[in-house]
N, C-alpha and C positions, 0 to 999 in steps of 0.2 A: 702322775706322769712326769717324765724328767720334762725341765724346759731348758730351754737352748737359743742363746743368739749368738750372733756374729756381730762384732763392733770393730769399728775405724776411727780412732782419734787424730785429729791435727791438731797440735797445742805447742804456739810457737810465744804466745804474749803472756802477762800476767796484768792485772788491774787489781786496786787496793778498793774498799768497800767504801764508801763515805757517804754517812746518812745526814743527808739536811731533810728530809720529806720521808713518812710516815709509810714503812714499807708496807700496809695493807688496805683494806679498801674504807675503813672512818676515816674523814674529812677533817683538818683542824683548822681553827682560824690562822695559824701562824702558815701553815703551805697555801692557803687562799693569798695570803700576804706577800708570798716569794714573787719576784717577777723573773728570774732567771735561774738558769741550772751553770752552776760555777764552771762545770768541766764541760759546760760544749756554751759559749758565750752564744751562738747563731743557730742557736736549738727552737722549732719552733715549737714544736708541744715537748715534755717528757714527761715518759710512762712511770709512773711511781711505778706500780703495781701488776704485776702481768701473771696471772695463773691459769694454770689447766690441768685436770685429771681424769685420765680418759680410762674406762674399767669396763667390765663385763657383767651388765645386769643379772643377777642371781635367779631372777623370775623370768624376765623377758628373755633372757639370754640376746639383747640386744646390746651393742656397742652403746657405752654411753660417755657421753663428753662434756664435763664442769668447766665452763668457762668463766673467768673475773676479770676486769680490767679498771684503773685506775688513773687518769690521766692529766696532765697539768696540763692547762694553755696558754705558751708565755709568749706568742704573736701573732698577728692577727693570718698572717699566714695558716698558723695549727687550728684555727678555728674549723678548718673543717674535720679537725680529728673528729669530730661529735657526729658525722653521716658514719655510719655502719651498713653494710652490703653483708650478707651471709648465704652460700651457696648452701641446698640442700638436694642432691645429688639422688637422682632416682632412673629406674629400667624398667621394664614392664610389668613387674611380680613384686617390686617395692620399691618406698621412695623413704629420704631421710626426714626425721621431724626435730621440730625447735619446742621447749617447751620454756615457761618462766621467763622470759624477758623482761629484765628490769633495768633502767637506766635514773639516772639523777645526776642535774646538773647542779652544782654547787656555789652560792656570789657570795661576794660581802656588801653588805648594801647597810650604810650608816651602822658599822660597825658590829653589824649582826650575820651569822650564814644565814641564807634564803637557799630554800629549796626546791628546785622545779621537776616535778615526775615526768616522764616518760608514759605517755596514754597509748592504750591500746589503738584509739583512733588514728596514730600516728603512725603505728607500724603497717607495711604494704609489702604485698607479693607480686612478684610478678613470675610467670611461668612457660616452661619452654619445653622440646623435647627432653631435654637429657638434666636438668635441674628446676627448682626453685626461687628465686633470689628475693628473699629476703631484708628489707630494705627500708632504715630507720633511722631520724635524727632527732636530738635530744634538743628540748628548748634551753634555749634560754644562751648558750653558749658565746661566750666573748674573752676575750682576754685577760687572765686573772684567773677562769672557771680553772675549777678541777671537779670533771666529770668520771661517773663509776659506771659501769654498766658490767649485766651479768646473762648468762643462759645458760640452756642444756641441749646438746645434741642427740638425738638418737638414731642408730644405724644400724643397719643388714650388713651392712658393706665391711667386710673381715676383713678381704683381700689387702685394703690400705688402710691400715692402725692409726689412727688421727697422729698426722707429724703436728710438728711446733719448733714454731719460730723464733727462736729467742731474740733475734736482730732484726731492725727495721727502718725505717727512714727517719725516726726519733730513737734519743738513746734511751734507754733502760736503766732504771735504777736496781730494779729485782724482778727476775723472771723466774718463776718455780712450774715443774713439770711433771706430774705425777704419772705413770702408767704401769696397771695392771695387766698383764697377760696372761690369760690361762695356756697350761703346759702342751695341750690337744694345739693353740695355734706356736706355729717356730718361725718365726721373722727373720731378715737381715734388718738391719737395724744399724742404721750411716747416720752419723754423723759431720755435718762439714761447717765448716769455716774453722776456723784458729781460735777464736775467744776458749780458753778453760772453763770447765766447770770450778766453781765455790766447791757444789755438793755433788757427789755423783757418789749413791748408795744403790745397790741391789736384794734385795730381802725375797725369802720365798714364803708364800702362805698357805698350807697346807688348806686343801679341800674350798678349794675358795667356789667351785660350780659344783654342783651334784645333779644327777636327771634323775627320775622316777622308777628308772631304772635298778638305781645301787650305783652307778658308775660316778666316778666324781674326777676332779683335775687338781692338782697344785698351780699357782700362779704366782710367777716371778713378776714381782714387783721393785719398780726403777725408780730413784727421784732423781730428778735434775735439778740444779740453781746455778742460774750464773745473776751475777752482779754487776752494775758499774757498766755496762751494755754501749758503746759509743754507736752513734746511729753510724748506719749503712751511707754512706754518701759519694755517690759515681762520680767519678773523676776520670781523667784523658788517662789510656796507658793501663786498660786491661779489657780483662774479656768481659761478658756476662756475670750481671752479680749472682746470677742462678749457682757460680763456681763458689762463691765464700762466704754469702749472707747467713749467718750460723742457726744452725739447725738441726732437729731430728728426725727421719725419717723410719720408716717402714717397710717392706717386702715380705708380705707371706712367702714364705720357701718351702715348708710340709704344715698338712693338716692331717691329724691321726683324729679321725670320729674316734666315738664313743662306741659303736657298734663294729670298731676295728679296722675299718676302713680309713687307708691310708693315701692322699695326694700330694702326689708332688708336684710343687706349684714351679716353683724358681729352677730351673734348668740349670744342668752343669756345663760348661764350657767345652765339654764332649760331645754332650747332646745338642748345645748351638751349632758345633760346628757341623753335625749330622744334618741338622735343620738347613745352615745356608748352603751344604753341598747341594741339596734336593731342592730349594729353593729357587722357582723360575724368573724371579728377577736378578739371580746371583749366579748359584752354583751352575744354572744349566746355561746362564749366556755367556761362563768362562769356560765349558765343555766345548763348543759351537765351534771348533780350531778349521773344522772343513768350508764355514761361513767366509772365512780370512784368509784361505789358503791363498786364494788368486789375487787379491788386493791390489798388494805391491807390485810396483812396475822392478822391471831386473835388474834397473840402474841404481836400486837398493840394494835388493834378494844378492846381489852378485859383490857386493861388500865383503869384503874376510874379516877385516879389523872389527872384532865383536863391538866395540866401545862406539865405533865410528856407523857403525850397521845401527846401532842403538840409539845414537842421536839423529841420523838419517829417520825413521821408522816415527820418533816422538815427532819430531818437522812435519813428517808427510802427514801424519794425524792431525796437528794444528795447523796444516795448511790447507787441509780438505772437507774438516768436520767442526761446525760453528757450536758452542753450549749455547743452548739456551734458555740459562737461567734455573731450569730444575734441578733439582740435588738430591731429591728423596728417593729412597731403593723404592720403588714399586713401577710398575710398566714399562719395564729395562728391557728392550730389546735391540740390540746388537744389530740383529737383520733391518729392521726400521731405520735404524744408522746410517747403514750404509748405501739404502736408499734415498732416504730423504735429505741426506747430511748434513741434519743439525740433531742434536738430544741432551738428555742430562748428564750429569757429571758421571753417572756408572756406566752410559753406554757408550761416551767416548773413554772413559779409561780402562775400561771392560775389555773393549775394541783394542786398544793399546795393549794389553796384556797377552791378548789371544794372535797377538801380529807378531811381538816379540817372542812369544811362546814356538810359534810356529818358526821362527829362525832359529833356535836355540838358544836363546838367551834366557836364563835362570830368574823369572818373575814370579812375585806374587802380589796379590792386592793386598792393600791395607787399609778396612775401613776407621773413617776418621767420624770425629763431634766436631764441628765447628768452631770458634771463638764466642759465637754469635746465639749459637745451641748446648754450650757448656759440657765441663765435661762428661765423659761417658764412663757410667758408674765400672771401680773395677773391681768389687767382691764379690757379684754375681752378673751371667749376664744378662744383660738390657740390649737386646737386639733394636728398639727403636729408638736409641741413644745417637746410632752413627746416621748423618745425612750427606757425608761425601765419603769418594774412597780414592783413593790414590796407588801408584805401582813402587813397590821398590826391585830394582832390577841390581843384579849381584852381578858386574864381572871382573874377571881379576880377585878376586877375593875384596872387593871395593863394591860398597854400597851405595847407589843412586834413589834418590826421591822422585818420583816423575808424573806430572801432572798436566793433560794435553788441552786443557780447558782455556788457557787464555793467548792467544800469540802472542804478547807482548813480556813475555815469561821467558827466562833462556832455559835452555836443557839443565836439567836440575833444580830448577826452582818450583816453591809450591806458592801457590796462592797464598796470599798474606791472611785468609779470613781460617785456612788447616792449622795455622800454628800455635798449635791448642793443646803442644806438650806430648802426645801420645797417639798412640793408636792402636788395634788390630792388627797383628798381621794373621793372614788367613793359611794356613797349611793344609791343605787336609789328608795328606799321607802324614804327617808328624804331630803335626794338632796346632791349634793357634795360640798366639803368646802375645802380651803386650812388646811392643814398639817405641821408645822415646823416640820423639821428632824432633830433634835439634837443629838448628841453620846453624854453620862452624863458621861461616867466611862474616866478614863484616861487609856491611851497605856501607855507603858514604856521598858525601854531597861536597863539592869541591870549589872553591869560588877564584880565582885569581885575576888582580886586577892592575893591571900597570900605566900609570900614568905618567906619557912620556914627555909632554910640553903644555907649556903654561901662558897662552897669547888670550889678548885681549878679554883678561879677568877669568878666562876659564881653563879650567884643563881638558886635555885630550888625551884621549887610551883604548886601552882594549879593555873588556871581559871576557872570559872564558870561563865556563862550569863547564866540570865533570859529574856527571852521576851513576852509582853503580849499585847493581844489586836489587834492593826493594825502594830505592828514592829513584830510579831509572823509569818503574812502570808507568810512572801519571807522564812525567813529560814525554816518551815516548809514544803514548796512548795520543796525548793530545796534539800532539806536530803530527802523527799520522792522520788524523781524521780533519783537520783542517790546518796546514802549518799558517794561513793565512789570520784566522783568529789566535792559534798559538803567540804571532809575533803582537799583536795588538794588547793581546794580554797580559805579555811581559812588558809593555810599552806603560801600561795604565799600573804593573803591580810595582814596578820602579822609579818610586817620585821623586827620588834624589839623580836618576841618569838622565841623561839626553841620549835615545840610543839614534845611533845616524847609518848602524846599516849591521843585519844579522844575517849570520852564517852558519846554520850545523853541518859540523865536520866530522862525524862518528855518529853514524843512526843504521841500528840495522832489529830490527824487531824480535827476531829469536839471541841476538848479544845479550846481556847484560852491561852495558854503556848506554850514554845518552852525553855527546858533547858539543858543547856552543861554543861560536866566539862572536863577539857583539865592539860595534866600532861603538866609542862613548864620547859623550862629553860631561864637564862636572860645574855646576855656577858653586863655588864654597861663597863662607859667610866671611863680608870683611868687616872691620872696624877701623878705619883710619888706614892704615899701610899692611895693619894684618890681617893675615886670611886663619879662618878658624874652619877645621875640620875634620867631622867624624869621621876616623875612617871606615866605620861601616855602613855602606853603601847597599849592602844586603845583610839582612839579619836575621839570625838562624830561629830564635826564637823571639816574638815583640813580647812577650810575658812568660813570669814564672807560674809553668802548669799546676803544678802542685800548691793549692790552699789552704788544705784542710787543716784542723789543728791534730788533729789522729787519722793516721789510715790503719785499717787491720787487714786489709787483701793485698796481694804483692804490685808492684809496678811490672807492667808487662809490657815489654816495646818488641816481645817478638824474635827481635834479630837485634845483634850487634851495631853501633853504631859509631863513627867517624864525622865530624863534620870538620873539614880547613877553610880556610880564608886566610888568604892575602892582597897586601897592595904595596904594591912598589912604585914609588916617585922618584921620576929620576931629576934630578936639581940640575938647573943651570943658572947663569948670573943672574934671572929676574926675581927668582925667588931665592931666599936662605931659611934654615929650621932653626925656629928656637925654642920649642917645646915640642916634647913625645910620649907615648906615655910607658912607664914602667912595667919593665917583666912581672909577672905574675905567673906561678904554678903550684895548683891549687888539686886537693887529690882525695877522692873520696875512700872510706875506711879498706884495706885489702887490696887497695892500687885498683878497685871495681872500677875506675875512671878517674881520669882526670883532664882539666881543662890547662892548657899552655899558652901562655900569650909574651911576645918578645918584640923589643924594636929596636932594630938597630942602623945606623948610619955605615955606610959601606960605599965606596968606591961613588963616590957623589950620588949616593943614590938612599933613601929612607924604606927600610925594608918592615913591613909591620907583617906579623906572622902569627895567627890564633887558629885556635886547633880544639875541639871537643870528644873525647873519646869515651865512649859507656862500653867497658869491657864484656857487659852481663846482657843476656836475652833477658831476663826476669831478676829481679831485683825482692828479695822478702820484704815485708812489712817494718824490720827493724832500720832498716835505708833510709823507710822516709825521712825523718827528718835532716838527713847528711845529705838525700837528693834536693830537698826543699833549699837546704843552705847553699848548695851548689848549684845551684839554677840560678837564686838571686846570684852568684855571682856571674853567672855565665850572660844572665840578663843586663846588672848593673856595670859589666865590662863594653858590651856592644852597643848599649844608650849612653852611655855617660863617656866614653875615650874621645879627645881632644888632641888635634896635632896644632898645634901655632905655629904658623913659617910667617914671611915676611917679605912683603912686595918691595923689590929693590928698583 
């Protein structure tokens, strides 16, 4: 039988091999001896050794899965690498089995290996409806161990082809991954994260199953190796590691029996779209247009200006119908909605869709993955990939995003947890297509601070911030819901102000702004007649986010970003300047950002002027270290600048 996959490579890094530890599973005294792994300094265990070969028992005709693994423990943290948990997944007609479990932990003890086994009395089950778990730790285990453990899986369960992980919360020295497939099953077969394979071979084996029949299969057989494995390590500034932790997965897509019968597992994007027309949490509550017809009051319906009808229509939805908090397509009902006036996120933009629909405004939904839920596969479809949807409404030949789920959202804005790159859009006279979701305008956080007079050791001024965009949601959230804790908590987050009396002058919940002006006062630091002081009084970032010594997933902030600060002192005869500090502009590779900072004397007045701009929603893996460098500046400018003026 032909065999047949479908593969998706990202391959954006390269890594060189370097062997200090014994890429297979014998023990030597010289890796009992290591205490650290050179390329990750803050490693707490690493995996020498990691194999799997998952094949198609020739007798049993059951799935079966060789597992080995190889482990160093180089701090007391990795010591729990030695507990092992193994799922063994079962349904009413079968369940999966573990067979050979063998583990051995490895010391050096007065200069000899000791070896401690792995007893059957130690291993334990525990059992539930829908699996087994499996569940063992190795003795002896402490710092310095390099422990080996090995088994065998056996399975019924075709449908998902044992994936493998090559990346994990420790880095990898050598991960090899063997899989045979006979030609009767056809998978898709994803691949994700970014690390390259070393080895990536595919061979075919003639007649590798036979049945008693005469009937027999070829089986395409894969290897994998990757090398040099840096661990997985979550950081600020992306979505779910579910998106890039490298791996390979599986999808049955057709099964041809032996006896000619043929199913088709994995749906085409035709047949999805057939499914969610006729689907009663979808297709039929975006049918329901005579549900919506009466809704609107006429001081909308009676709108001509399309654009202006369309942001009127999104308002009245967020001003009339609460989410709450569901997001999964299932018990979506429209009619519920509009009774009860709260639902989840498909039946208030569902609702949205069938109100706009019914004015004429050119809608369709577009289901989304979350940031949170990762994304949604796109070489076949995965209908329970997406758990929110959203509208895009076309007028003018101009595309809008539109999402009625939060009021504190302007028209056109999507909730910060959809910007996950992509989506669905739904057609079903044309068919559906993938969606980029991009935010084009920039957010920004604005600070400016003028201080106008200098009496009795302190100054006096204003504050005023501006906020726009996606840095608007929180302060507008929280001045709405109690401005009284709002002003207290600016009082307690700003320990360098004296604030003496707060004012917002721009709040309007469906805007995109959020602006303050706050009366201040400032105690600076003196020494003898001089006054020394930072002039950041607000600081955009207290640390550089970025630690790691490798990232391999991208920096994700989502949306575009700005941040300004200023302060202006205006000089009179009590005070003079005699230090400021130096322009600086500093720019990361392709002008992706850069930071401004300038100070100049003007008209008796010391004008300090910094500015942060990240030109990129998403940033690749090759940035990190240019962003790492640019932070410590952007850090080391706002702790460390000093003005010196001088009490006259």
């Amino acid at each position: 039988m032909k065999y047949s996959i479908l593969i998706v490579v990202l391959v954006t890094t390269l890594f060189s091999f370097s062997q200090t530890y014994n890429t297979e599973m014998s023990v030597s005294k010289s890796e009992l001896e290591h205490t650290s792994y050179e390329k990750d300094s803050t490693a707490n265990a690493l995996v020498i050794y990691d194999y799997g070969n998952s094949f198609v028992n020739k007798k049993t005709f059951w799935l079966n899965v060789e597992v080995k693994q190889k482990i160093k423990i180089l701090r007391p943290e990795g010591i729990d690498r030695g507990e092992f948990e193994i799922k063994l997944y079962k349904n009413k007609s079968t369940e999966e089995k573990i067979d050979d479990i063998k583990g051995i932990t490895y010391n050096l003890k007065n200069g000899k290996i000791v070896k401690s086994q792995l007893t059957e009395k130690a291993i334990f089950r525990e059992e539930n409806e829908h699996y087994t778990l499996v569940k063992f730790v190795l003795p002896n285990v402490k710092v310095g161990s390099v422990i080996t453990v090995s088994y065998e899986k056996r399975s019924r369960f075709m449908y998902k082809f044992h994936p493998w992980y090559f990346q994990g919360q420790d880095p990898v020295l050598y991960s090899e991954y063997n899989a045979s497939i006979p030609g009767n099953y056809i998978y898709h077969i994803k691949l994700v994260g970014s690390i390259p394979f070393d080895t990536f071979e595919n061979d075919l084996v003639k007649n590798c199953l036979e049945t008693g029949g005469g009937a027999s299969a070829d089986c395409g057989v894969s290897k994998y190796v990757m090398k040099n494995i840096p661990a997985y390590k979550s950081e600020d500034y992306t979505t779910t590691s579910l998106n890039y932790t490298s791996r390979v997965e599986y999808e049955l897509s057709v099964f041809n029996g032996f006896d000619g019968r043929v199913d088709k597992i994995t749906k085409t994007w035709k047949d999805a779209d057939h499914e969610l027309k006729a689907d009663a949490d979808f297709g039929k509550q975006l049918s329901k247009k005579s549900i919506a017809k009466d809704v609107l009051p006429e001081s909308i319906t009676s709108i001509e200006d399309q654009l202006e009808k369309t942001k009127a229509i999104h308002q009245f939805v967020v001003n009339n119908y609460t989410w709450n908090g569901k997001s999964e397509r299932y018990d979506v009902s429209v009619k519920n909605l509009l009774k009860e006036k709260a639902g989840s996120v498909f039946e208030i933009n569902l609702l949205l869709e069938n109100l706009l629909a019914n004015e004429g405004i050119t809608v369709f939904p577009v289901l989304m993955s979350t940031r949170g839920n990762g994304f949604a596969t796109k070489i076949y479809p995965v209908l329970s990939d997406f758990n929110h949807v959203i509208i895009k409404a076309i007028i003018d030949d101009k595309s809008y995003y539109l999402d009625a789920t939060d009021k504190y959202h302007a028209f056109g804005e999507l909730p910060f947890r959809t910007l996950n790159q992509y989506g669905r859009l739904i057609d079903f006279d044309k068919g559906s297509y993938w969606e980029d979701i991009v935010v084009k305008d920039f957010s920004s956080r604005t600070h400016r601070i003028e201080l106008s007079s200098f009496t009795d050791d302190e100054f006096q001024g204003t504050l005023q911030s501006r906020y726009s965009g996606y840095h608007s949601h929180l302060p507008k959230r929280q001045y709405d819901e109690s401005n009284l804790s709002y002003f207290e908590n600016k009082i307690n987050n700003y320990d360098e102000i004296i604030i003496e009396d707060h004012k917002v002058i721009d709040f309007d919940k469906s805007k995109p702004n959020f602006t303050e002006k706050l009366e201040i006062a400032i105690e600076p630091e003196f020494i003898g007649n001089k006054i020394y002081l930072n002039p950041f009084l607000i600081k955009f970032f207290d640390e550089n986010p970025f630690k790691l010594q490798e990232r391999t997933y991208p920096i994700d902030f989502g949306y575009k970003d700005i941040y300004n600060y200023s302060m202006q002192i205006n000089l009179d005869e009590n005070i003079k300047v005699l230090e400021f500090p130096k322009m600086v502009n500093y720019s990361l590779p392709n002008q992706a950002g850069n930071v401004i900072y300038n100070s100049e004397l003007k008209d008796n007045s010391l004008i300090i002027f910094f500015k942060v701009k990240f030109n990129l929603p998403i940033y690749s893996p090759e940035y990190y270290p240019y962003l790492k460098l640019f932070m410590d500046k952007v850090v080391e400018l706002q702790n460390n600048s000093v003005i010196v003026l001088e009490k006259q």
